[in-house]
C-alpha positions in Angstrom: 83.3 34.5 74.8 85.2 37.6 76.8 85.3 37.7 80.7 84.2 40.5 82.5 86.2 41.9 85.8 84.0 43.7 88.4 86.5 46.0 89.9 83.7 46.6 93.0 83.2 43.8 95.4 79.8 42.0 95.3 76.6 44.0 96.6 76.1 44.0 100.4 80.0 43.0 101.1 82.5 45.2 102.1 86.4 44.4 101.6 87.9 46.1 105.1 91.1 44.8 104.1 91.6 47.4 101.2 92.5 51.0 101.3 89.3 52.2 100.9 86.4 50.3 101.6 82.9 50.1 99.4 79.7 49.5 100.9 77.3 47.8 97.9 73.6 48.1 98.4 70.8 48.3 96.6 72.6 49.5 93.2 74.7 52.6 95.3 78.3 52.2 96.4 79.6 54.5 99.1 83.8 54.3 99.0 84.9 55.6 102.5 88.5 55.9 103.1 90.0 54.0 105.6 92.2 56.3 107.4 90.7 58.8 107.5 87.6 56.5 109.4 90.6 55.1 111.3 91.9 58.8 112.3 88.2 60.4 112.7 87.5 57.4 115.5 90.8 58.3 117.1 89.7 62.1 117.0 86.8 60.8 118.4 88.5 59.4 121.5 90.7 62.2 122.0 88.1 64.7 122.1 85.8 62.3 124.5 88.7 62.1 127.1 89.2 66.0 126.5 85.6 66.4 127.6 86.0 64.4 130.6 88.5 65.9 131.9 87.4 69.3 131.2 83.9 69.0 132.9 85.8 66.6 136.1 88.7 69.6 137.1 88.6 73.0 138.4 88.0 74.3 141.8 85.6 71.3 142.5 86.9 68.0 141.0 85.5 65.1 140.0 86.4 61.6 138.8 85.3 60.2 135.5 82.8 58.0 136.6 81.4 60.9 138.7 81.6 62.9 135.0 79.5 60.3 133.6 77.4 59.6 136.4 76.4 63.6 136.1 76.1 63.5 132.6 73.9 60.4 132.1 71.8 59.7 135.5 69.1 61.9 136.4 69.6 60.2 140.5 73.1 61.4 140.4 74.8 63.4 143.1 73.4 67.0 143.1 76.2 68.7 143.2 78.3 67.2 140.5 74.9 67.7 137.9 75.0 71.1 138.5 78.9 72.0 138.3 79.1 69.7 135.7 75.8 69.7 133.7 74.7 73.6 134.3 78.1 75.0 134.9 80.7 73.5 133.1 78.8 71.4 129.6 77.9 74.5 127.8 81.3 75.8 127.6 82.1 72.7 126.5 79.4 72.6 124.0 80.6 75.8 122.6 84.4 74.6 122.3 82.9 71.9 120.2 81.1 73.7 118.3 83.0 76.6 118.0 86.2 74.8 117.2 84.1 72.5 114.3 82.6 75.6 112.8 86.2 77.6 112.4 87.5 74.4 111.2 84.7 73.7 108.2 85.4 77.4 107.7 89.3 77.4 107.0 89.1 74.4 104.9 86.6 76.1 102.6 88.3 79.1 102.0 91.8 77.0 102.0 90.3 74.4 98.9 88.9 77.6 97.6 92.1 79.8 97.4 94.4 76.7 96.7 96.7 78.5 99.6 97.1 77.0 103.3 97.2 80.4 104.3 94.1 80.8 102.9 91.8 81.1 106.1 89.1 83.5 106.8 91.4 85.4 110.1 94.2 85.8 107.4 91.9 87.3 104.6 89.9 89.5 106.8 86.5 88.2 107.3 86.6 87.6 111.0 88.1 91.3 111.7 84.8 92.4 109.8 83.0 90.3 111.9 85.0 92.0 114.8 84.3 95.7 113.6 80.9 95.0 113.5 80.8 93.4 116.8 82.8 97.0 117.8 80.3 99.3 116.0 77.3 98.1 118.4 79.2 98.1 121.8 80.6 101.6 120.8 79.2 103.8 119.1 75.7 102.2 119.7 76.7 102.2 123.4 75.2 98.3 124.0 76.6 95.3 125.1 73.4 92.9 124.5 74.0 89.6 123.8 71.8 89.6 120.7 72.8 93.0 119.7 76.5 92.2 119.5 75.8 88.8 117.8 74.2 91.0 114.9 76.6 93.1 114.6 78.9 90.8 114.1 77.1 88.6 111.5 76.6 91.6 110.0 79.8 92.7 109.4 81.2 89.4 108.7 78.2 89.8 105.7 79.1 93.2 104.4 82.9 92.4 104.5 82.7 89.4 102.4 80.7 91.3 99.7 83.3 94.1 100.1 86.1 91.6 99.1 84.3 89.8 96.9 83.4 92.8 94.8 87.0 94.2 94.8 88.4 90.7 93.9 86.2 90.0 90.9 87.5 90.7 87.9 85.9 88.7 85.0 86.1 85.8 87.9 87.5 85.0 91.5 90.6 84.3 91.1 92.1 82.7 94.6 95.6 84.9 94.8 93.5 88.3 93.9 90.9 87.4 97.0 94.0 86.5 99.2 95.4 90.0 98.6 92.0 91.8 98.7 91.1 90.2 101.9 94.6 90.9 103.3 94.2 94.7 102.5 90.3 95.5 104.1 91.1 93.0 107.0 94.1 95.0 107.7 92.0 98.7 107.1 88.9 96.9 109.6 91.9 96.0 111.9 93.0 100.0 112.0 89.0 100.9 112.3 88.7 99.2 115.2 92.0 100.3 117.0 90.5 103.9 116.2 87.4 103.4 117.8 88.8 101.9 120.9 91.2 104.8 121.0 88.0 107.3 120.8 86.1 106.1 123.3 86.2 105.9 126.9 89.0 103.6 128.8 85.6 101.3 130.3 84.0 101.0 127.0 87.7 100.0 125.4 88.1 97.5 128.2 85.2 95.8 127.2 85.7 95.5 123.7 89.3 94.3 123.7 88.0 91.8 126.3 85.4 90.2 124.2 87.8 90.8 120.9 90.1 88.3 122.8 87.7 85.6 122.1 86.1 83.9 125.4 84.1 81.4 126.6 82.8 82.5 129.3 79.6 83.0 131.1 78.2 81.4 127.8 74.7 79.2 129.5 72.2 77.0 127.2 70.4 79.0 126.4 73.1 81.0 123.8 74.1 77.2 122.9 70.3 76.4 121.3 70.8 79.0 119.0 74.4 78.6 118.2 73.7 75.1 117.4 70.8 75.4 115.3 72.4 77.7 113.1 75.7 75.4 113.1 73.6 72.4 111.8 72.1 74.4 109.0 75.7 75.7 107.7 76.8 71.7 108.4 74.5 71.0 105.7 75.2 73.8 103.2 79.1 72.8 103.4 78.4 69.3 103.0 76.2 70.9 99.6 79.8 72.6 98.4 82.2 70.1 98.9 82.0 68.1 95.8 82.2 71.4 93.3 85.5 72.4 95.6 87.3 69.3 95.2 86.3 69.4 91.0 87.5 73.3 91.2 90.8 71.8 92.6 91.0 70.0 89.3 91.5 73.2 87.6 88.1 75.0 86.0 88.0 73.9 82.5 88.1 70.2 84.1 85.6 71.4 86.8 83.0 72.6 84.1 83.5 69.5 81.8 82.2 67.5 85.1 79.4 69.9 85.2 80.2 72.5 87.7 79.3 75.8 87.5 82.6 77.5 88.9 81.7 80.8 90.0 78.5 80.5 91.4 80.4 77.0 93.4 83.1 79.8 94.8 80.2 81.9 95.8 78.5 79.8 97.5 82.0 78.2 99.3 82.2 82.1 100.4 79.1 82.6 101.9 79.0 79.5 103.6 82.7 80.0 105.1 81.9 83.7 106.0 78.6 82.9 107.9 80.3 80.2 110.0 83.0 82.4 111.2 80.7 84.9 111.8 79.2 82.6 113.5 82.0 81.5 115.6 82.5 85.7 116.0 79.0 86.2 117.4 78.9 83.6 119.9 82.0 84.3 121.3 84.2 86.6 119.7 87.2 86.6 117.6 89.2 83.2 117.5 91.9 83.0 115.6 94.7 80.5 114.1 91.9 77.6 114.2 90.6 78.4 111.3 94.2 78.4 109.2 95.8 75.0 111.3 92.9 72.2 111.9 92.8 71.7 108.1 96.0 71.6 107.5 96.4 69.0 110.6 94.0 67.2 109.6 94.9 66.6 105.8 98.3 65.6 107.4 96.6 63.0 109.3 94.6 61.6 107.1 97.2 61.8 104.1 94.7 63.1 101.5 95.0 65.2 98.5 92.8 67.8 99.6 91.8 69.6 102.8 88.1 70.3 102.0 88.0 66.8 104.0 85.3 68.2 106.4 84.7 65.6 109.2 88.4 65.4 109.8 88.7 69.5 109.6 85.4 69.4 112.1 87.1 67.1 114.7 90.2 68.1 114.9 89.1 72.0 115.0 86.9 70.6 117.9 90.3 69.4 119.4 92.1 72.3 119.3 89.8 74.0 121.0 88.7 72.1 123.8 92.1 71.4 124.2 93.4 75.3 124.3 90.1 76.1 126.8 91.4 73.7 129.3 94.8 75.8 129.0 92.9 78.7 129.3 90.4 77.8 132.4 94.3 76.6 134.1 96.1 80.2 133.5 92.6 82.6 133.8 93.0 83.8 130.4 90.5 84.1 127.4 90.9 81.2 125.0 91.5 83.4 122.3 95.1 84.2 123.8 96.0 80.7 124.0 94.8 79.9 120.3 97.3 82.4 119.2 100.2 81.4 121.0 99.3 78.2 119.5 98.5 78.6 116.2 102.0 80.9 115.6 103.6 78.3 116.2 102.1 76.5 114.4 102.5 78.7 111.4 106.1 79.2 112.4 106.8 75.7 112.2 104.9 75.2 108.9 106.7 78.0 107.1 110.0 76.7 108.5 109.6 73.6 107.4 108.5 74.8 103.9 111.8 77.0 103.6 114.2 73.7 105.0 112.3 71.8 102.4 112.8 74.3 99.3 116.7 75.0 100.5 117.0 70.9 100.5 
């Protein structure tokens, strides 16, 4: 007679004290790791006290409880429901969204490339997004919501075919789309700055204000929309993330497990492109999230990959809420501050990379 050891712990029981924990149910396990439930909660609270104290300061200030009194009863003061609840939640809203969406996006494109520089404002995507977005308030002569919006989705669309089809040889390979997408960001980059020098000072005032990337004057009704769309590409990345994390492996080990690498990398694209167009559309250009809330969050959480999207999601949601209450306190567009920001951020990485390889 030979014993048996179940390495799983006994259906419906879960062992909290281990590493990673296993739910048992029903003949399915579900392994969740620990820390990184322990540093999503904390993510969590961080952003929660962010939002309070976002929607309870400005010209007109509130305390918390007032926040929450606004927020979650209908009998509350009148006042603070509609500085709080029509004036100040959908900016909010789009922070968290926003900041979630660019997020999702870098760590896409960064498991996808294998490169932490890897994100979709260093490879070009989001200047096609901003040339398109260019196109309709210049030489079409609009500034429409909607108008602009397509635009940019659909030069976010035509610039990731662009790079894709001048990357593929016989395969994506991650360094070739790097370069490619360094090279046509950098020609959409010199489009742009032509057209704003060929047009009138007004029109090129406008433009370079909504290429900073801004927030404002954003309502509901721009946030329905947003969101719905965000949802839809929530789903579709949570579709790619187990063929990244094989493709991580290497291909030959991805395509022994089943994975069909090329048309996984495709779809990783498309996905990350529409959700910084996205992002793009909704409010214009934001940069630097994209590259640093994976990386920050991998850090936190310690694991061996950064296509870790609920991490990537909250901590991109920090960032941002966190740079708009910066930007609301010195009256500039948050786009500015994610910049300052996120280079030194990237200064920091990259010194830190270069102490490490001289040690």
């Amino acid at each position: 007679m030979t014993s048996r050891t179940t390495l799983l712990p006994a259906p419906d029981r879960v062992d909290f004290g281990r590493t990673v924990w296993t739910w048992r149910r029903a003949g399915t396990a579900l392994r969740v790791d620990r820390r990184s439930v322990l540093v999503c909660a904390a993510l969590a609270v961080v952003l929660s006290a962010l939002a309070v104290l976002t929607l309870g300061t400005g010209s007109l200030s509130f305390t918390p409880a007032q926040v929450l009194s606004a927020l979650f009863d209908p009998d509350a003061d009148s006042r603070a429901r509609l500085v709080v609840v029509n004036w100040r939640l959908p900016r909010l809203l789009f922070a968290i969204v926003c900041g979630a969406a660019l997020a999702i996006s870098g760590a896409l494109f960064q498991s996808l490339t294998k490169n932490p520089l890897g994100s979709p404002d260093v490879i070009g995507f989001a200047s096609g997004s901003y040339a398109g977005a260019s196109v309709v308030m210049l030489l079409l002569g609009t500034a429409d919501y909607l108008a602009v919006a397509s635009g940019s989705l659909i030069g976010g669309a035509l610039t990731a075919f662009l790079v894709y089809l001048l990357a593929y040889r016989n395969g994506l390979a991650p360094f070739r789309l790097i370069i490619v997408g360094i090279a046509v960001g950098a020609f959409l980059s010199s489009l742009t700055s032509m057209l704003l020098l060929s047009v009138s000072p007004q029109q090129a005032m406008l433009a370079a204000t909504w290429g900073a990337g801004s927030l404002s004057g954003l309502g509901f009704e721009q946030l329905r929309a947003t969101a719905v769309v965000f949802v839809v590409l929530l789903i579709c990345s949570a579709a790619v993330v187990r063929p990244l994390v094989h493709l991580e492996l290497g291909d030959d080990a991805a395509v022994a497990l089943g994975i069909r690498a090329q048309r996984a990398r495709l779809a990783a694209t498309l996905v990350g492109v529409a959700l910084t167009a996205l992002v793009t559309a909704a409010v214009g250009p934001i940069s630097f999230i994209a590259l640093a809330a994976p990386q920050i969050a991998q850090r936190l959480t310690r694991a061996s990959t950064t296509v870790r999207i609920v991490p990537a999601a909250l901590t991109g949601a920090v960032i941002l809420v966190g740079a708009d209450f910066v930007a609301q306190r010195v009256d500039l567009p948050v786009g500015v501050v994610t910049v300052c920001v996120g280079g030194a951020y990237l200064a920091w990485l990259l010194a830190r990379r270069y102490a490490g390889r001289r040690g």
